[in-house]
FILO-332610 format. One record per residue (C-alpha): residue in one letter; x, z, y. Coordinates in steps of 0.05 Angstrom, whole numbers. Layout:
BEGIN
(rec A, (X, Z, Y)),
...
REM end
This chain:
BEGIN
(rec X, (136, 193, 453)),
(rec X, (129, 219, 391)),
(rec X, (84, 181, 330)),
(rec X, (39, 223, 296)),
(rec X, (0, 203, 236)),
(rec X, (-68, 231, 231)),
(rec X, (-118, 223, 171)),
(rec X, (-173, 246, 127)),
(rec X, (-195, 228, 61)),
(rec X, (-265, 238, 15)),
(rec X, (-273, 250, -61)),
(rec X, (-321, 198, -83)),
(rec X, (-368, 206, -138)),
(rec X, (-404, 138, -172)),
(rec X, (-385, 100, -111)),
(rec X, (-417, 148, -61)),
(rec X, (-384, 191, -10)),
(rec X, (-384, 271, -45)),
(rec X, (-337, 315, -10)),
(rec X, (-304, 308, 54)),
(rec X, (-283, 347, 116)),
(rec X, (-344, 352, 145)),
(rec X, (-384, 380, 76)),
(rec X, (-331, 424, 59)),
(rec X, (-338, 459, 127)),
(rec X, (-412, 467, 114)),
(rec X, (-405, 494, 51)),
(rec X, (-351, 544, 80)),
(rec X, (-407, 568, 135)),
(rec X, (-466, 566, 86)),
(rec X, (-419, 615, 51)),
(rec X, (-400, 655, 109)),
(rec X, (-474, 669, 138)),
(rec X, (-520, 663, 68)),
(rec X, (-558, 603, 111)),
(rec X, (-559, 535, 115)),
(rec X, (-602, 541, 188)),
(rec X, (-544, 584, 219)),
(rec X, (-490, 538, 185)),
(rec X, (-522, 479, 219)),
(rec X, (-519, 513, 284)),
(rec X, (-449, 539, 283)),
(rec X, (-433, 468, 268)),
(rec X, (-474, 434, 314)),
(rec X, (-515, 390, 272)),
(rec X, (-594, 402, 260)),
(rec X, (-619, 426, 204)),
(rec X, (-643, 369, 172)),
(rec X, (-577, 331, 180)),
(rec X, (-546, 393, 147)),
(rec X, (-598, 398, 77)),
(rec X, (-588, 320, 70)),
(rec X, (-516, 331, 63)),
(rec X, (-536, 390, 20)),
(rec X, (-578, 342, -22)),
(rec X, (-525, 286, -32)),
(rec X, (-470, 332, -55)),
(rec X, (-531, 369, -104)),
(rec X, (-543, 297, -131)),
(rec X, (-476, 277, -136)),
(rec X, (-446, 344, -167)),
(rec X, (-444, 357, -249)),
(rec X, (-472, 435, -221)),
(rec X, (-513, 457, -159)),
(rec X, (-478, 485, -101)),
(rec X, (-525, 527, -71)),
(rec X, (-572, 566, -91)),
(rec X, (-629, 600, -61)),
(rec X, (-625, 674, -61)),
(rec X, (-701, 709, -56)),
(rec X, (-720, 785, -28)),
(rec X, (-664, 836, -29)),
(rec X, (-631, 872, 29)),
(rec X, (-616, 810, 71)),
(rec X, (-685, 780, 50)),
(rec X, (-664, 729, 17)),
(rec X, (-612, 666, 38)),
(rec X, (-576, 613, 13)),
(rec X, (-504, 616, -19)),
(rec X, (-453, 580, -64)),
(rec X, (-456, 572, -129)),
(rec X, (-378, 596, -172)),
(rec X, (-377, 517, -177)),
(rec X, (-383, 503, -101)),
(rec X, (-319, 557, -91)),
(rec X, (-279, 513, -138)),
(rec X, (-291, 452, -111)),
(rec X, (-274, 485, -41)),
(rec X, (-207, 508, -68)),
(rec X, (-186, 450, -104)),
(rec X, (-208, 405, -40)),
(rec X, (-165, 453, 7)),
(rec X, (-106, 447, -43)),
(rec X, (-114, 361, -45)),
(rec X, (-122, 368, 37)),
(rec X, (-58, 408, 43)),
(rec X, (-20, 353, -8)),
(rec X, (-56, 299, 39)),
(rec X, (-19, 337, 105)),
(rec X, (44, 343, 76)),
(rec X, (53, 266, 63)),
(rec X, (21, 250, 129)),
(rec X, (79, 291, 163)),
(rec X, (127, 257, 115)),
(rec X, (110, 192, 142)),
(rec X, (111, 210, 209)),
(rec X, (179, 233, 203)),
(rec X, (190, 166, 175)),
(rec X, (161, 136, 227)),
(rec X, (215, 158, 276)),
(rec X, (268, 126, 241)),
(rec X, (300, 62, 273)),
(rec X, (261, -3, 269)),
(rec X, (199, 46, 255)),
(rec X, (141, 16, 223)),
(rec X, (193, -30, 183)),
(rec X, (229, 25, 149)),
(rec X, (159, 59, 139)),
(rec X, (133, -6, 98)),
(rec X, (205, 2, 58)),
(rec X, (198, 78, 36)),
(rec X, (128, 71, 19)),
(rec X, (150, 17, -25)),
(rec X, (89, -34, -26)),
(rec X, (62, -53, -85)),
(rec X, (41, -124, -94)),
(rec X, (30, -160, -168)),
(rec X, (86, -207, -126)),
(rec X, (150, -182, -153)),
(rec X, (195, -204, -90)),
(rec X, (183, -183, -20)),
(rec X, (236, -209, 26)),
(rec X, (231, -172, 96)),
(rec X, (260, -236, 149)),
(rec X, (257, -254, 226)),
(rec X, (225, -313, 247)),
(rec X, (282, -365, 271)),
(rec X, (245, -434, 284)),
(rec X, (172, -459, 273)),
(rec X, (153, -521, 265)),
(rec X, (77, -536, 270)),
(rec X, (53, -599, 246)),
(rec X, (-18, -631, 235)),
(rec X, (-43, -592, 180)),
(rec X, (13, -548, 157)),
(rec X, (70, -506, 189)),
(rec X, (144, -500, 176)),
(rec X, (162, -431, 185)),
(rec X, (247, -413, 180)),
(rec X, (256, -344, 161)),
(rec X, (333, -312, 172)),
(rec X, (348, -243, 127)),
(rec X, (396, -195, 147)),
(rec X, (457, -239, 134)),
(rec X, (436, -296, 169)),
(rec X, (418, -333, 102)),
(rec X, (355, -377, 128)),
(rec X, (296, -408, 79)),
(rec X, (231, -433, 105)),
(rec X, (158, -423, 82)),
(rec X, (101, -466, 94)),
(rec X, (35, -447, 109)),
(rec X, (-27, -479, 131)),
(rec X, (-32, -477, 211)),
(rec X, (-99, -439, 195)),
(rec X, (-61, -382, 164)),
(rec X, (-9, -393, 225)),
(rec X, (-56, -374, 276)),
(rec X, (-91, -317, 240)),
(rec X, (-23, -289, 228)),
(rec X, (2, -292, 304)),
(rec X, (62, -315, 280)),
(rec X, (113, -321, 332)),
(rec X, (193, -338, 336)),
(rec X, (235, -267, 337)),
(rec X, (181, -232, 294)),
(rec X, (188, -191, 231)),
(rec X, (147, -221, 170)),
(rec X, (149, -204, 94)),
(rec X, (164, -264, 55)),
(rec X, (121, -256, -18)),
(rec X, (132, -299, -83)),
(rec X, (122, -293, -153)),
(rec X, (175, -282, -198)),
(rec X, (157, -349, -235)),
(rec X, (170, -393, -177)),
(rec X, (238, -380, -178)),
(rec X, (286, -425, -216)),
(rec X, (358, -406, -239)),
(rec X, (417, -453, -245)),
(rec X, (497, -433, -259)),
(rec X, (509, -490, -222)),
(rec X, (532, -463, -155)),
(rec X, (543, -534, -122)),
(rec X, (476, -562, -138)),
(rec X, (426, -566, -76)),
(rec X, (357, -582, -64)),
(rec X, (325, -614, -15)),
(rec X, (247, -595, -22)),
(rec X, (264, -517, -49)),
(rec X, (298, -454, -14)),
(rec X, (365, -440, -38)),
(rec X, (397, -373, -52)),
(rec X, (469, -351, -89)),
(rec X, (462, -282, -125)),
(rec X, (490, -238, -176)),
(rec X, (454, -221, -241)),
(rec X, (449, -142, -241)),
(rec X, (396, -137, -293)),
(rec X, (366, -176, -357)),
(rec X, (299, -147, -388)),
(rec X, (282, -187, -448)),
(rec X, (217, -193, -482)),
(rec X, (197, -224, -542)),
(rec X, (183, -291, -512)),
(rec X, (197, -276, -443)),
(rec X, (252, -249, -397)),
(rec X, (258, -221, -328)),
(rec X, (327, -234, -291)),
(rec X, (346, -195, -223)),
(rec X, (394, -222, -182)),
(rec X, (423, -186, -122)),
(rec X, (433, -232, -62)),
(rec X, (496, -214, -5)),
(rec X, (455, -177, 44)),
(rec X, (438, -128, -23)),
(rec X, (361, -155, -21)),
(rec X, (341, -173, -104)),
(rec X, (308, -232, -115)),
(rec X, (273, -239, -195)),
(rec X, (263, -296, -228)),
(rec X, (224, -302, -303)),
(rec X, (229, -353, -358)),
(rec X, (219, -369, -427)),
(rec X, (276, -332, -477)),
(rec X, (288, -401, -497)),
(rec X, (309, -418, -422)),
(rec X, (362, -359, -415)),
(rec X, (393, -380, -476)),
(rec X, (402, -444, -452)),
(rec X, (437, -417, -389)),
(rec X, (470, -370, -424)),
(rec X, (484, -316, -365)),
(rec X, (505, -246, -375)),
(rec X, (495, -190, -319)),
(rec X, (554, -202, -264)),
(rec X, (552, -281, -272)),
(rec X, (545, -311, -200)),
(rec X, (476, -363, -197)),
(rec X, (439, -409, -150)),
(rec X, (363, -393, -150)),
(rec X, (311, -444, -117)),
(rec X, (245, -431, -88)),
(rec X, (192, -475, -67)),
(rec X, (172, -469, 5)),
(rec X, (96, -473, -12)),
(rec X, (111, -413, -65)),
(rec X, (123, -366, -7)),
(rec X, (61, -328, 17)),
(rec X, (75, -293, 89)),
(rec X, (50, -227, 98)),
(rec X, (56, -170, 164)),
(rec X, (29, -93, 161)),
REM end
């Protein structure tokens, strides 16, 4: 069967709903019949229901939207104000550009491993600059804490621990995918590609990039499955190390650093 993605959105104003599907169609039928009694009818709503929404958007709105019209041929109405036609237009235009992402995600959607790839294009943005997508290989649940072993694509394992109250909210279970999150400051760097651990995650990389700061620097490292890992520290630190892009490193990473996350 083929997934669908379905969706609306609102234009807020001062925290309060202004425009959304619903208004826009009344609007559109206020302009159509010059009434706000036979817009409410055509849209199956009464007509109180319709000149509340009426007065919220008014309130909400730099102009009025409608206007009474008095006398005249049709003796007298309601209609749009120029205003009210531009917000219509502009809302269609956004509501088209909201469509055509919704059916580029669906198409996404299809892809193998589905909701997975999904998460990947859409790139999520956390302030947590590495997001490790594993499989769950072994849990260990103890008294108050649980040992969680992650495997990436390569088979490298590391393990996370989380409390066993975050372990039953998450549902975690052995075979399932989770997104392993940690701050780029909880990752240590050593050129020392023999030296091992025993209370921190272990990973060999490459350095692919260096950003330096004024006080600070950011190193990327790509790991063998082609995941990056990044790792921050003091200027003073890297030129210590002294590593250039290309050098092979060992990079360490507290289990309790690791936050799990699933979408």
């Amino acid at each position: 069967m083929k997934n669908e993605l379905q969706g609306r959105f609102w234009i807020n104003k001062q925290q309060n709903n202004f425009l959304g599907q619903g208004r826009i169609e009344l609007l559109l039928r206020i302009g159509e019949t010059g009434s706000i009694t036979k817009a409410a009818k055509m849209m199956k709503m009464s007509y109180k229901a319709a000149w509340d929404s009426i007065d919220a958007i008014n309130n909400l709105s730099e102009y009025p939207l409608v206007q009474s019209v008095k006398g005249g041929k049709g003796g007298g109405g309601t209609q749009l104000t120029s205003y009210a036609k531009e917000l219509i237009e502009t809302y269609e235009i956004l509501s088209q550009e909201h469509q055509n992402f919704l059916d580029s995600l669906s198409k996404r959607v299809e892809q193998k491993d589905g909701h997975f790839h999904l998460l990947e294009s859409m790139n999520i943005r956390l302030s947590a600059r590495n997001q490790l997508k594993a499989k769950i290989s072994k849990i260990q649940k103890g008294a108050v804490e649980s040992e969680i072993f992650l495997k990436l694509h390569d088979d490298e394992e590391f393990m996370a621990i989380i409390t066993n109250d975050s372990f039953d909210m998450l549902a975690l279970e052995v075979g399932s995918f989770v997104y392993a999150i940690f701050k780029a400051n909880a990752v240590l760097i050593s050129t020392d590609l023999t030296l091992e651990k025993s209370d921190r995650n272990r990973f060999i990389g490459t350095v692919s990039r260096i950003s330096r700061g004024s006080f600070d620097a950011e190193i990327v490292l790509t790991l063998k499955n082609q995941n990056s890992v990044c790792s921050t520290m003091s200027i003073d630190t890297l030129n210590d190390l002294n590593i250039q892009e290309g050098d092979k490193v060992a990079t360490f990473c507290k289990p309790n650093s690791i936050i799990l996350g699933i979408w």
